[in-house]
N, C-alpha and C positions, 0 to 999 in steps of 0.2 A: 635879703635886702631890708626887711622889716628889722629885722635884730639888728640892723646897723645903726638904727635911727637910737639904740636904745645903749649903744658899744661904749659912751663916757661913761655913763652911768655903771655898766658893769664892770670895767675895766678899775674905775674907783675902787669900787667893792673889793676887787679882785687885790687892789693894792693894800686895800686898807687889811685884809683880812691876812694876806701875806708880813705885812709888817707885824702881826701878833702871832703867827706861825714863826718864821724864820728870824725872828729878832736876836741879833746878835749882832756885836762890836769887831768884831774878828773874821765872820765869816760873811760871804757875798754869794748872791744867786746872779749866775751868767743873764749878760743884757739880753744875748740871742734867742735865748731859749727863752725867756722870758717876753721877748717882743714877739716871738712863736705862737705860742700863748695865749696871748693876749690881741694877737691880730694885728700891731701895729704894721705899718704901710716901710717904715724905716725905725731903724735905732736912734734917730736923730728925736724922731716925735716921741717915742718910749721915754729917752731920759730927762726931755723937758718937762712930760708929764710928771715924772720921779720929783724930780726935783721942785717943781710947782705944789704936791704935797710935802715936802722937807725933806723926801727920801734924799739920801747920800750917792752921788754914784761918780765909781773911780776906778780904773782899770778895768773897764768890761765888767763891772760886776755891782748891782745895787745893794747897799747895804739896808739892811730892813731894821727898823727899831720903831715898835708901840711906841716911842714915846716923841719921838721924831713926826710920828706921821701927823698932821693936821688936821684935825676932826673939822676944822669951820671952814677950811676949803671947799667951794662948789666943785660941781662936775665942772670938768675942761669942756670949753666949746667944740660942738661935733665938725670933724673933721674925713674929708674925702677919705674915701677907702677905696682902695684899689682892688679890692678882690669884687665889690660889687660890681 
């Protein structure tokens, strides 16, 4: 329950550091497996978040690029989680 309080925050991290892993034009990492992951509640909350940092996402699959990602973007406001 405590680690949820702190889940924008790492879920950022998690995005930011993945768009410097898998950066690529061509290739996509699955939404589901990804909202797995990362804990989201729905794929619906995952791809807003995506895309609220610049990430691309199209066909079940976000596309990761360093240079896409937004560094001046805040943490997304913390949001219910249902596994709590």
């Amino acid at each position: 329950m405590i680690a949820s309080l702190h889940l924008p925050a790492i879920r950022r991290k998690a995005l930011e550091t993945m768009s410097v892993a898998y950066n690529s034009k061509n290739l996509s990492f699955p939404v589901q497996l990804l909202k797995e992951l990362l804990l989201y509640d729905t794929e619906e909350q995952l791809i807003s978040d995506c895309r609220y940092y610049g990430l691309e996402v199209q066909n079940n699959g976000v596309y990761f690029s360093k240079s896409l990602f937004d560094l001046k973007k805040s943490t997304t406001p913390q949001k219910h989680c249902c596994f709590v």
